[in-house]
C-alpha positions in Angstrom: 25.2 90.7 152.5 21.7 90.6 154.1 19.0 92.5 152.9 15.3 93.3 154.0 12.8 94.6 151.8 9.4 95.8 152.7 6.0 96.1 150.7 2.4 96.7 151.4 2.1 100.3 152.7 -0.2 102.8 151.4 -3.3 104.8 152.4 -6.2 103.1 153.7 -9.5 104.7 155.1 -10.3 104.0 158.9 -11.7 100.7 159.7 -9.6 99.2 156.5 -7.1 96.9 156.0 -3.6 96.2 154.6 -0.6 93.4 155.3 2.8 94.5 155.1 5.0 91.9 153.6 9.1 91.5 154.8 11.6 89.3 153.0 15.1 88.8 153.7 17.8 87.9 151.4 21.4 86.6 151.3 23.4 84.3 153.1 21.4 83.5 155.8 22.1 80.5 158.3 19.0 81.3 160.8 16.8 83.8 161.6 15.5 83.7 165.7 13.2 87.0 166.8 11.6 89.0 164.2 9.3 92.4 164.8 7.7 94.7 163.1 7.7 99.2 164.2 6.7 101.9 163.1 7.6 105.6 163.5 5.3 108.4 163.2 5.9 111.8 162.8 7.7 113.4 165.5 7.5 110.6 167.8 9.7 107.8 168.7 9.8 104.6 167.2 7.8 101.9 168.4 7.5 98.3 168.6 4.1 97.1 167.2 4.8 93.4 166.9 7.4 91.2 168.1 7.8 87.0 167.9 10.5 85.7 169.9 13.2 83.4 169.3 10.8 80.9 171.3 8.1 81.8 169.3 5.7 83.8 171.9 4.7 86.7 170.8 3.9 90.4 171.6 1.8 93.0 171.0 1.2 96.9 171.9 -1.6 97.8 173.7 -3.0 100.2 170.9 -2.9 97.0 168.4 -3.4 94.1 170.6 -6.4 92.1 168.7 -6.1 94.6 165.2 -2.9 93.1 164.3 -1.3 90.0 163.8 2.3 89.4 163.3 3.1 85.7 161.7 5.7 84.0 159.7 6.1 83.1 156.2 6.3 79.5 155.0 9.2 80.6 153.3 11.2 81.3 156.2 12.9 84.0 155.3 9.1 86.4 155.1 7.2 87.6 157.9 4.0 89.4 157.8 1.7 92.2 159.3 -2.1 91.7 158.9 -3.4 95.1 160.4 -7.2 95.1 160.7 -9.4 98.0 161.7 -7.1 100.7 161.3 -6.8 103.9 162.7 -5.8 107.6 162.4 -3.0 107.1 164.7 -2.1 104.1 163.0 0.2 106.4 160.5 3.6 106.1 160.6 6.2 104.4 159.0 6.4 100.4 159.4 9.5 99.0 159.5 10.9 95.3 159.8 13.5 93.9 162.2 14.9 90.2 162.2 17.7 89.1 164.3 19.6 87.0 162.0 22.9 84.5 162.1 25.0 84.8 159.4 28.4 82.4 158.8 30.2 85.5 160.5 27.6 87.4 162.8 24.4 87.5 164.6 23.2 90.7 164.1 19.3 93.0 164.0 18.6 94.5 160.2 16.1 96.6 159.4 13.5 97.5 156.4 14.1 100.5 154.5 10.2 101.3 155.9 6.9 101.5 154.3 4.4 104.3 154.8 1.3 103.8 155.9 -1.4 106.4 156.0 -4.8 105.9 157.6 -7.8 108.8 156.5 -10.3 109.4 158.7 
């Protein structure tokens, strides 16, 4: 059974810092596109920060050159660096891998991590 757990969330003044951390676990043959979202309050949730299975990547507007979505070298991990932060950067992150297991190729998701910027 595949499982993601998240860490890294908490609160953070503007213009702070923090790197969310995802690791998967359990029989896992491949992992191809991994992202990262978020959800705030009332609002939809988003995509913040994607890597394709051919390893481009993308980036919301409101993020683009704040945050930086990478692989572990364990390849199970991926990260978000978040720079700069914002007010509106609240929400709750969550992680998304597309993985291949013996029986399925399927997306699982994080349980979520809050994050909370103060202004």
């Amino acid at each position: 059974q595949v499982q993601l757990v998240e860490s890294g969330g908490g609160l953070v003044q503007a213009g702070g810092s923090l790197r969310l951390s995802c690791a998967a676990s359990g029989s896992i043959f491949s992992i191809n596109a991994i992202g990262w979202y978020r959800q705030a309050p009332g609002k939809q949730r988003e995509l913040v920060a994607a890597i394709r299975s051919d390893s481009s990547t993308n980036y919301a507007d409101s993020v683009k050159g704040r945050f930086t979505i990478s692989r572990g070298n364990a390849k199970n991990t991926m990260y978000l660096q978040m720079n700069s932060l914002k007010p509106e950067d609240t929400a709750v992150y969550y992680c998304n891998m597309d993985i291949v297991t013996m029986t399925r190729n399927r997306d699982y998701w994080g349980q979520g991590t809050q994050v909370t910027v103060s202004s």
